[in-house]
C-alpha positions in Angstrom: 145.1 80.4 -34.3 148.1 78.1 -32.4 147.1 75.0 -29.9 148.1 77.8 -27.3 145.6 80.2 -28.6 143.4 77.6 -28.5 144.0 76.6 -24.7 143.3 80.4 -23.9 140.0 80.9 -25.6 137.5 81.6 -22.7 134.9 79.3 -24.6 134.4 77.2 -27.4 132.0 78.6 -28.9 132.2 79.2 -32.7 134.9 76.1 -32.6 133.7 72.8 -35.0 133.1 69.5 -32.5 136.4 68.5 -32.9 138.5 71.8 -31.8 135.6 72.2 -29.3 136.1 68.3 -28.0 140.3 69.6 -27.6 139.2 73.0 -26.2 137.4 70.8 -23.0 139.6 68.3 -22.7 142.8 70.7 -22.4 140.1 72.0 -19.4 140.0 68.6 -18.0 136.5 67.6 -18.7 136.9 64.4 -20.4 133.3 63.6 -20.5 132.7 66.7 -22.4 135.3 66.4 -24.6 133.8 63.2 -25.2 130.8 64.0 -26.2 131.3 67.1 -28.3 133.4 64.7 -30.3 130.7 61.9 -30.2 128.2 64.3 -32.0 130.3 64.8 -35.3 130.4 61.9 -37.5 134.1 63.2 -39.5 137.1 61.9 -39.6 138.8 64.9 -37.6 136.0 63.8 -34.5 137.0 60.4 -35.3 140.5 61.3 -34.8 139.7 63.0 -31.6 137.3 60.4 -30.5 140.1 57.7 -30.8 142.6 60.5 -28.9 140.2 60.7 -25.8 139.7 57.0 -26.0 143.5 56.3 -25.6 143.7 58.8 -23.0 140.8 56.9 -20.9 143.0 54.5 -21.1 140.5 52.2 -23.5 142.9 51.3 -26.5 140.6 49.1 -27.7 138.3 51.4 -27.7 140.9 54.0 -29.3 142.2 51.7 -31.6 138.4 51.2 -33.2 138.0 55.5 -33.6 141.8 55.7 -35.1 140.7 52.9 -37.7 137.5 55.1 -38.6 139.5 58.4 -39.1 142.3 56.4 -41.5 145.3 56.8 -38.5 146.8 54.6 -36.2 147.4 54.9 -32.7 150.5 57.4 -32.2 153.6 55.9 -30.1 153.4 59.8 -29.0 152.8 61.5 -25.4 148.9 62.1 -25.2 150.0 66.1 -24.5 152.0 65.6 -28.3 148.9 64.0 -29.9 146.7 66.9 -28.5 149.1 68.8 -29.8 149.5 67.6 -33.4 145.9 67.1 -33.3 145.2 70.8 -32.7 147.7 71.8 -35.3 146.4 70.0 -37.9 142.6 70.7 -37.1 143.6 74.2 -37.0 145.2 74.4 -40.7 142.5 72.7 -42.2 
């Protein structure tokens, strides 16, 4: 599957947390997105959980979520985060 396969699906189900979390944000509902990725303790929700974070606008917050998934805060567009993070999370 590509990030734009990805945007197209018609529902997340069968996705893990942290594709699901992308699937809902690329759908504009943050708080979703937010807590699909809240209710997996990995690193790959981690890394999500820091992405919605800095999109909030919380990098604090953000920062905290990065540390736990072993990254640091991109100096990337949020839409070239989403779509590294879908990449990656899609060729695991």
């Amino acid at each position: 599957m590509t990030p734009e396969a990805l945007r197209a699906r018609e529902d997340a189900e069968g996705l893990s947390p942290p594709l699901a979390a992308l699937w809902w944000d690329a759908r504009g509902d943050w708080a979703r997105a937010h807590d699909v990725a809240q209710s997996d303790s990995g690193d790959a929700a981690a890394w999500v959980h820091g992405y919605l974070h800095r999109k909030e606008g919380d990098l604090a917050n953000a920062d905290y979520w990065y540390r736990r998934a072993g990254r640091k805060r991109p100096g990337v567009a949020l839409e070239d985060e989403w779509r590294m993070l879908a990449e990656a999370l899609l060729n695991n």
